[in-house]
Each structure stands twice: as structure tokens, then as C-alpha cells.
SETIMI-306403 format. One record per residue (C-alpha): x, y, z. Coordinates in Angstrom, 1 decimal. Layout:
// residues N
{pt {X,Y,Z}}
...
This chain:
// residues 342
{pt {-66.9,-4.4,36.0}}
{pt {-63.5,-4.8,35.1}}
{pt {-60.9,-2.0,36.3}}
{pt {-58.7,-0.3,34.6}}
{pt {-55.1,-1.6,34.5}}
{pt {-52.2,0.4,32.9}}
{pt {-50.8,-3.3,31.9}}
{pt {-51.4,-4.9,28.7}}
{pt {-53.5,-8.2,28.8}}
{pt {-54.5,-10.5,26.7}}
{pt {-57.9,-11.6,27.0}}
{pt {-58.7,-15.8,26.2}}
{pt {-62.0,-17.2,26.3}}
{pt {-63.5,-21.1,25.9}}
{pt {-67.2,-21.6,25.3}}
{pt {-68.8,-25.1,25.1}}
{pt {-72.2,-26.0,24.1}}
{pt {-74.2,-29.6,25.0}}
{pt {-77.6,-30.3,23.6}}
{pt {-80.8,-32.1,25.2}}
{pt {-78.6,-32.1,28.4}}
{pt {-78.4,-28.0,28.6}}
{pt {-74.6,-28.7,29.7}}
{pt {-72.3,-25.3,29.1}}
{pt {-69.1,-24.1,30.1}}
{pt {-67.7,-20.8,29.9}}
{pt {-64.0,-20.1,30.8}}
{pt {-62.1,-16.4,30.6}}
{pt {-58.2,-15.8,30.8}}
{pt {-56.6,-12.8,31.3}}
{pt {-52.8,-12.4,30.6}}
{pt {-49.9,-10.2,30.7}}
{pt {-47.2,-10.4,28.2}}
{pt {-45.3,-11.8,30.6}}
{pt {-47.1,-14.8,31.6}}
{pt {-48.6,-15.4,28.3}}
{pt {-44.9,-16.8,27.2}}
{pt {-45.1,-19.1,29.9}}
{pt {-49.1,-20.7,29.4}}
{pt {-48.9,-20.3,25.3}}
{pt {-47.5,-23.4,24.7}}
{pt {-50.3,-25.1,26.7}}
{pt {-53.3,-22.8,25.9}}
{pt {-52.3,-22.1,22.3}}
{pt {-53.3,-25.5,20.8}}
{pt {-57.4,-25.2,21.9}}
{pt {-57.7,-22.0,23.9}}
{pt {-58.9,-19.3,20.9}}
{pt {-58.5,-15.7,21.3}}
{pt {-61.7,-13.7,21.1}}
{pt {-61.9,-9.9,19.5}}
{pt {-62.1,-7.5,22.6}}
{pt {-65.2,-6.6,22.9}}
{pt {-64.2,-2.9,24.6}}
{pt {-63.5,-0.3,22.1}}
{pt {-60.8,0.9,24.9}}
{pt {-59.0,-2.4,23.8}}
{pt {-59.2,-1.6,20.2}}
{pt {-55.4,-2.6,19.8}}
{pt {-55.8,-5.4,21.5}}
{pt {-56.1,-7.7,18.4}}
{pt {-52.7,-7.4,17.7}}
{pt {-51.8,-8.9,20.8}}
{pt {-52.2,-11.9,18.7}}
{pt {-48.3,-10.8,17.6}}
{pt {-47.0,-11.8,20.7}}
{pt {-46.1,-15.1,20.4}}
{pt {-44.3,-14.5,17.1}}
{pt {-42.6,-11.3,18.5}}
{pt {-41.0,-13.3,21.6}}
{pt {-40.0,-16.4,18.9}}
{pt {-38.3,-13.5,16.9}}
{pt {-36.3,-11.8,19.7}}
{pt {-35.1,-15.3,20.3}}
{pt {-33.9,-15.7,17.1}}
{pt {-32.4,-12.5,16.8}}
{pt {-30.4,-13.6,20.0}}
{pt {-29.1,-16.0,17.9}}
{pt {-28.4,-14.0,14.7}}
{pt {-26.6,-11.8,17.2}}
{pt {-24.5,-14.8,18.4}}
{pt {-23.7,-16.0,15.0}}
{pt {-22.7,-12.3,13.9}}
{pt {-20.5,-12.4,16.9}}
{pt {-19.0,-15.5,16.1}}
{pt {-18.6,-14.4,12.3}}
{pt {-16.7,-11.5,13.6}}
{pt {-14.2,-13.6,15.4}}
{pt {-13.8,-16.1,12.0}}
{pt {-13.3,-12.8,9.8}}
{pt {-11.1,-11.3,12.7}}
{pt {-8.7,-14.2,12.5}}
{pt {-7.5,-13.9,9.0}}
{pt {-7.3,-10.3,8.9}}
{pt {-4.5,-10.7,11.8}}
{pt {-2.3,-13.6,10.1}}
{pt {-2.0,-11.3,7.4}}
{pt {1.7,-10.2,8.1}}
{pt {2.4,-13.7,9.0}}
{pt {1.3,-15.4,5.7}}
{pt {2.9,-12.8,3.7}}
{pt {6.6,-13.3,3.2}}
{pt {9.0,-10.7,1.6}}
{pt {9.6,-13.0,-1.1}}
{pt {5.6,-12.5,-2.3}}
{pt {6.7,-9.0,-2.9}}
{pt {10.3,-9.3,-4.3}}
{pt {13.1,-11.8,-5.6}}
{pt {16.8,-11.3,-5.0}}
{pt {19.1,-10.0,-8.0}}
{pt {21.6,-11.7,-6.9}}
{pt {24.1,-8.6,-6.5}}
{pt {22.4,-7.6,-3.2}}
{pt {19.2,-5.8,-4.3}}
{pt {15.4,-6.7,-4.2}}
{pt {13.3,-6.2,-7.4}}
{pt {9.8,-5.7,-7.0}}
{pt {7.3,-8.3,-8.6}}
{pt {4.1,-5.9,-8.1}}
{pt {4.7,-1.9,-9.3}}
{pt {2.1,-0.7,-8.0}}
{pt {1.9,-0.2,-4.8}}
{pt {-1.1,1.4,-4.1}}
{pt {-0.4,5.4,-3.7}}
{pt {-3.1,7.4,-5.1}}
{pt {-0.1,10.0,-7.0}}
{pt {3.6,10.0,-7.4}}
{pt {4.6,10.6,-4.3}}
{pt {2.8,8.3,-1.9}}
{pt {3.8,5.1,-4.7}}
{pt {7.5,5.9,-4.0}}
{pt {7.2,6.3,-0.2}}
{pt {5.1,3.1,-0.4}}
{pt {8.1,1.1,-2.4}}
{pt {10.3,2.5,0.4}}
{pt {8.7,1.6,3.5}}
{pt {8.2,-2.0,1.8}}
{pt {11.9,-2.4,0.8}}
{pt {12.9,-1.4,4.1}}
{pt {10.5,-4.0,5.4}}
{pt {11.9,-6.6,3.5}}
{pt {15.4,-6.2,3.5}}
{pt {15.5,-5.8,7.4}}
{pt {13.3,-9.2,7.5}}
{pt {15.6,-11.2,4.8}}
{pt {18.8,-9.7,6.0}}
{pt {18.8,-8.7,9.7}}
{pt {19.9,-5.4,9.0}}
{pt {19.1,-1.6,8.4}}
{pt {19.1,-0.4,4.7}}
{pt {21.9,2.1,3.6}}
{pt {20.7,5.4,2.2}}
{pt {22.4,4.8,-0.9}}
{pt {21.7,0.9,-1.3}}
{pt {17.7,2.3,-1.0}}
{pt {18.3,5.1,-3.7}}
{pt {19.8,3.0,-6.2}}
{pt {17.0,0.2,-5.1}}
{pt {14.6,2.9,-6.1}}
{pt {16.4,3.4,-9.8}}
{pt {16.3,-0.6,-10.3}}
{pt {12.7,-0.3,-9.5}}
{pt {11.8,2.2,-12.0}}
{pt {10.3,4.6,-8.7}}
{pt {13.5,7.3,-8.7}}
{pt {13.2,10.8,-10.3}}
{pt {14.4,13.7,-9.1}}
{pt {11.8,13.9,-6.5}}
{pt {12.1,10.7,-4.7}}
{pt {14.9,12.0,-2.1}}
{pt {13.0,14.7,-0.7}}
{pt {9.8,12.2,-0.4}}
{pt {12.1,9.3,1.1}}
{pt {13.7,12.1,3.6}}
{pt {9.9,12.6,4.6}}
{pt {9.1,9.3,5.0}}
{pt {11.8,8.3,6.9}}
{pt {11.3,10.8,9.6}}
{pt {7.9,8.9,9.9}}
{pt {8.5,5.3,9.4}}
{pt {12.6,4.4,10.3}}
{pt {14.6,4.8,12.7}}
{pt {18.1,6.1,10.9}}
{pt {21.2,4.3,12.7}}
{pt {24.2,5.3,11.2}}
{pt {23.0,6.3,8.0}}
{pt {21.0,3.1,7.2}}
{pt {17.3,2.7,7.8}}
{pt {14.9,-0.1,9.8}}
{pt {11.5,0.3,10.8}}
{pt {10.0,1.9,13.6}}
{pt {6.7,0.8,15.2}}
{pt {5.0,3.3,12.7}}
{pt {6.6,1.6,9.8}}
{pt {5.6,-1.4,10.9}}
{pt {2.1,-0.5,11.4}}
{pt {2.4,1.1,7.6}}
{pt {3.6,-1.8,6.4}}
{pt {0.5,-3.7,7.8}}
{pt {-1.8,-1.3,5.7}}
{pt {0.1,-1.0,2.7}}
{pt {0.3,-5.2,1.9}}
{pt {-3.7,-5.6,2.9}}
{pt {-4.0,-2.9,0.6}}
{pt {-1.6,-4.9,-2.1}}
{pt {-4.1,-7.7,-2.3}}
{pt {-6.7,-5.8,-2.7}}
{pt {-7.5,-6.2,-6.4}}
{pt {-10.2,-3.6,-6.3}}
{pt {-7.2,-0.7,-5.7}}
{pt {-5.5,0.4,-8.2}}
{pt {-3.0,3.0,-7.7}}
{pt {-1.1,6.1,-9.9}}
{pt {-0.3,4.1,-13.0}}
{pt {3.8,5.9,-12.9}}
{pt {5.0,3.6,-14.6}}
{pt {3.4,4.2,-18.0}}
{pt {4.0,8.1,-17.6}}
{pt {7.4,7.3,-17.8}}
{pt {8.1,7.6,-21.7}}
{pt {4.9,9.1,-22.7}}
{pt {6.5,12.2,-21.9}}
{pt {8.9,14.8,-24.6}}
{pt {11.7,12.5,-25.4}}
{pt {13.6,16.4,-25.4}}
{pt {16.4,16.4,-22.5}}
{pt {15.6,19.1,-20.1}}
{pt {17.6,22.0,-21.2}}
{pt {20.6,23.0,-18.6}}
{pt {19.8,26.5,-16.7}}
{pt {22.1,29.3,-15.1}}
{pt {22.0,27.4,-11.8}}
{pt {23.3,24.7,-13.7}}
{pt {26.0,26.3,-15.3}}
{pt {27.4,27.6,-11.5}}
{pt {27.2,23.4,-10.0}}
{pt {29.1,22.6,-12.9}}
{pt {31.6,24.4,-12.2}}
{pt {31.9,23.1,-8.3}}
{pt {32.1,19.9,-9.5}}
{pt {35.1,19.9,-12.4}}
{pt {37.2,21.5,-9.0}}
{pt {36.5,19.2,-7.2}}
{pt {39.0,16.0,-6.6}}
{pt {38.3,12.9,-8.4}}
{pt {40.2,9.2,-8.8}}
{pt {40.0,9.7,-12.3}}
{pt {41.9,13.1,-12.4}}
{pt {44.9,10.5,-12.8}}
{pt {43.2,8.4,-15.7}}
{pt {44.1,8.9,-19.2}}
{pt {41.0,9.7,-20.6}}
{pt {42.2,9.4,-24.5}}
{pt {42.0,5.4,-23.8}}
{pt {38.5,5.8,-23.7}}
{pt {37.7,5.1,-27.4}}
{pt {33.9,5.0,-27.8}}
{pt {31.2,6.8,-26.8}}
{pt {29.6,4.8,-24.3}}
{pt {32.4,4.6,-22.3}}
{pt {33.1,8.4,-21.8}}
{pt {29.3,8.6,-21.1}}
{pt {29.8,5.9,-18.4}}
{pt {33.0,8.0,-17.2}}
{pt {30.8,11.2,-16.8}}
{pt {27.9,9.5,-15.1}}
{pt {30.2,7.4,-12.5}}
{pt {32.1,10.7,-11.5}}
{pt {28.9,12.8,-10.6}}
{pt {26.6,10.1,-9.5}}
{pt {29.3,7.9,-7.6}}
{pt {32.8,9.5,-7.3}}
{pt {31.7,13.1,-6.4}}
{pt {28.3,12.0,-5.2}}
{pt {27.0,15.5,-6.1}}
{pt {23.6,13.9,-8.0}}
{pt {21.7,10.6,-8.3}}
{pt {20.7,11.3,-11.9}}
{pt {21.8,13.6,-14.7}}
{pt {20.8,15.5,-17.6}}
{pt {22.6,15.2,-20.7}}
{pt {23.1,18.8,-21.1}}
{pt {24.9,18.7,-17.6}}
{pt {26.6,15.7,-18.0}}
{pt {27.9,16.8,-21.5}}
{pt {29.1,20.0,-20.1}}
{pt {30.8,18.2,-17.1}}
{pt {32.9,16.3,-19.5}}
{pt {33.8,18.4,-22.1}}
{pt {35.2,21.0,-19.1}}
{pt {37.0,18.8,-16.6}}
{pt {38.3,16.4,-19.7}}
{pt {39.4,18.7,-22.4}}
{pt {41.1,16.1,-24.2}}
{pt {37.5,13.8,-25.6}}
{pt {36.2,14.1,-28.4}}
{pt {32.5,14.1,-28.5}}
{pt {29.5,16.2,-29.4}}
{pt {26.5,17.2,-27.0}}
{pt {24.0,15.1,-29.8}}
{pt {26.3,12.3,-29.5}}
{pt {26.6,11.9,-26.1}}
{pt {22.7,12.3,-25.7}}
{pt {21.8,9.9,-28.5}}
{pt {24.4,7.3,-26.6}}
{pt {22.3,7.2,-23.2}}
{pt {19.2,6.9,-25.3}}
{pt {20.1,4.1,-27.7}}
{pt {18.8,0.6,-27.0}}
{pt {22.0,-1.4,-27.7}}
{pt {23.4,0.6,-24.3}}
{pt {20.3,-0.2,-22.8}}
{pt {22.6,-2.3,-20.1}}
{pt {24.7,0.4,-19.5}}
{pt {22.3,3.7,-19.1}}
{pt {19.1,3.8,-16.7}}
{pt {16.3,7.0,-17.7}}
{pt {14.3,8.8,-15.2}}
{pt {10.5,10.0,-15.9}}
{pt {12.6,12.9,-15.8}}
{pt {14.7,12.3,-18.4}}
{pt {17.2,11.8,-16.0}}
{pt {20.2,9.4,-16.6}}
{pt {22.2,7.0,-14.2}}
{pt {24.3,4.0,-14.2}}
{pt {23.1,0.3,-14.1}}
{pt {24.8,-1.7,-11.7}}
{pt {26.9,-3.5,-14.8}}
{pt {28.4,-0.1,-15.8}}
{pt {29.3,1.1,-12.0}}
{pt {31.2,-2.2,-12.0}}
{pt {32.7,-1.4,-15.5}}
{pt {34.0,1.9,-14.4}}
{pt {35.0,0.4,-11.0}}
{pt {37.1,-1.9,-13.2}}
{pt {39.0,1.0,-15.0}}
{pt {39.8,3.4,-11.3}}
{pt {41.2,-0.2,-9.8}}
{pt {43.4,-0.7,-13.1}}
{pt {44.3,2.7,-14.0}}
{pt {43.4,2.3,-17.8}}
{pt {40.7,0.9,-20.1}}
């Protein structure tokens, strides 16, 4: 009687029958899983497997499963070899990303020293994030195509060009910056962090499934009312008309048309005093009307001038509706300090 044994085995038998001649032959095999994988490929062909015949090996029909279970673990070596080698092919790409992407796939020159952006959206789920992004990627670009840091300033007017500035967008780029650049001497390049941002934010870029705060069409769905000047408006104001400008010399009576005494106003707060990067009409009427007593112009007028289209080449608006110079009118009024008239 057979003992019993704590070890699987799979039981084989061969029977053979001859008549007249009485001939018979009656063989039994007993394997373990183990040594089954070595014999089946000799026995499997013409040795059958026989039901057990003790109900203690009740599961031992299913033993049958062995053959096919080893063949299966040895392809699933395999799968797990090609999966390893598909996560090298998918690995490789992934890195060359900030190799095969140039800073010319994300902006062209203007040819007066500024990049403009050929995708707007870059990715931020609100506001904020969308103008950090543009920031950290200008920075990237302009250290790569020019081999130096970006000026504060350069960057903030960059951000106006781009349609990303409102009145927001210094505080934001302070934040990022202590994140993502290292300042040196006022103008910014990226730190490791940036460049690890960077990484993230093009990958993310060419992902046409993401889709970030559409800002850009917010910008003039809004009141097309100027934002009314307050009390704390009213006390800035009058800081700034005592404070020293190059046109406290320039005969502002020269100035014969509207657009030009808007231009005047928007160059001495946003660029000769430096005090704001964009203005409301309201504030820049009442800067004008107080420091040069001698114009001639209405706060309707001077509103309605850095809203019309035909000074659309002249007059940049915030979401905000916040106004600042385009590069042509800083060069216009430029023109005027340099030759002391119109």
C-alpha cells in the first residue's frame, strides 16, 4: 500500500493487451512536478494519464494542467522581457524630449529683441500658473538663444507683448522667481528647479489632451467700463506729478492731437517715473491734466483714444482694462525727450 507523501505526484499508467498468446504488460509512473517537466516531452506522446483511483487524490485530475502551466510561466518570462525591453524603447524618447525641442518651436524673434509666443496656452489650470508658466519658458528661451539672464523689465514688457500681463502678473513672477531663477543683477536665468519646470511644462505643451485656462478669450468679454480711480488713487497721483521727469522741460502745447498726449502720459508713469506697468484711464487722465495744466483734453477723450482701433499700434489693454505702450510708441516718445519737441 502506497504511503502517504506530502508531495504532489502525478500518477501515469500503460496497459497492453495480446490475444491467443495471453501476452500483457502493465507499467505505473509516479511523478513530481518537478520531474514531470523533464520526462513530458518523452512520455506525453503515448504514456496516458489515468483518473486516480483514491478519493484522497480527488484533485489530482488537474494535474493534467501542469504541462500548460510550466509552458505559460515560460512565456510570461518572456512577456516580462519584452515589457522590459518596451520600457527602455518608451524610456528613450521621453528623455530626448528637451533635446528635440528647440526654443524656436515655442517662439520667433520680433526682431526688436523680444520673443513672441506661437502657442498661448501654456498649460496652467487658472490665471496664475499660465503666466508663471510663459515666464519660466521665456526665461528658458532667451538664456538658450542669447547666453544671458533676462532683465526684469525686458520680461514684464515680454509679458504685455504676449497678451499674459495684468495687474497681477508682478506679484506671480516675484513668486516664481524665487522658485525657478537665480536673479543676478536684476535679470533672471534658470536654476536647476527651472530647468526641471521647464522639462514638465513642454511635455505637457504637446500634450494635445491638456488644455489649459482659456485667458486669452476672457480678455474683452469683460465691461468695456474703465475701472473707476479710488482715494488711494487720488494720494499716488499726487507722488507722482512731484516727482522729476525729462519732460518737465518739454513744451507740451506742441503736442497737437490726442494720441500723442496719451502716449506722453503713459511713457512718464510706465517708463520715465517707472511708478506702474499699466494704467487706468481715470489715473492717467488725472496725471496729465495736474502735472501739464496747459493740454487740452477731456477724460472721455483721452479714454476713447486708448480704446480706438486706428491707435491700435500705439496703445496695448490689459484684461484689466489696463493701458500701456507698444514698443512703436516708447520709441515715438523716446524720439520727442532726445529732440526736445514734437
Amino acid at each position: 500500500m502506497p504511503q502517504p507523501n506530502a508531495t504532489p505526484m502525478n500518477n501515469f499508467s500503460l496497459e497492453e493487451e495480446q490475444s491467443d498468446s495471453n501476452y500483457s504488460r502493465k507499467l505505473n509512473l509516479s511523478f513530481t512536478d518537478t520531474a514531470i517537466d523533464k520526462v513530458a516531452s518523452v512520455l506525453g506522446g503515448y504514456v496516458p494519464l489515468t483518473p486516480p483511483k483514491s478519493p484522497k487524490h480527488i484533485v489530482k485530475p488537474q494535474q493534467q494542467l501542469v504541462l500548460p502551466f510550466l509552458q505559460t510561466s515560460e512565456e510570461n518570462e518572456q512577456l516580462d522581457q519584452s515589457e522590459d525591453v518596451s520600457d527602455e524603447a518608451v524610456e528613450i524618447p521621453a528623455k530626448s524630449i528637451p533635446d528635440d525641442n528647440s526654443p524656436s518651436d515655442y517662439f520667433d524673434k520680433d526682431g526688436q529683441g523680444f520673443l513672441v509666443s506661437n502657442n498661448n496656452d501654456y498649460k496652467g489650470r487658472n490665471k496664475k500658473l499660465q503666466q508663471q508658466r510663459f515666464s519660466i519658458l521665456y526665461v528658458w528661451a532667451h538664456n538658450s538663444l542669447n547666453g544671458e539672464p533676462v532683465p526684469n523689465d525686458h520680461l514684464t514688457q515680454a509679458a504685455q507683448r504676449n497678451g499674459v500681463y495684468d495687474q497681477n502678473y508682478p506679484t506671480y513672477l516675484k513668486e516664481a522667481a524665487s522658485r525657478f531663477f537665480t536673479k543676478l543683477d536684476g535679470a533672471f536665468k534658470l536654476n536647476p528647479s527651472g530647468r526641471t519646470e521647464v522639462s514638465k511644462i513642454k511635455i505637457e505643451m504637446q500634450d494635445s489632451d491638456l488644455s489649459g485656462l482659456e485667458y486669452w478669450n476672457s480678455t474683452r468679454k469683460k465691461s468695456n467700463r474703465s475701472p473707476r480711480a479710488t482715494k488711494e488713487d487720488a494720494q499716488r497721483v499726487e507722488q507722482w506729478i512731484h516727482t522729476p521727469s525729462k519732460f518737465d522741460s518739454f513744451d507740451v502745447r506742441g503736442l497737437n492731437n490726442r494720441s500723442d498726449l496719451a502716449i506722453l502720459t503713459l511713457y512718464d508713469i510706465t517708463k520715465e517715473l517707472n511708478v506702474e506697468n499699466a494704467v487706468k484711464p481715470s489715473l492717467a487722465y488725472e496725471y496729465l491734466t495736474k502735472r501739464y495744466k496747459t493740454v487740452s483734453i477731456t477724460k472721455k477723450n483721452l479714454s476713447d483714444t486708448l480704446s480706438d482701433k486706428r491707435y491700435k499700434k500705439y496703445f496695448e489693454r490689459t484684461s484689466e482694462g489696463l493701458y500701456y505702450l507698444t514698443q512703436e510708441a516708447e520709441s515715438l516718445a523716446e524720439s520727442w525727450t532726445t529732440q526736445g519737441s514734437v
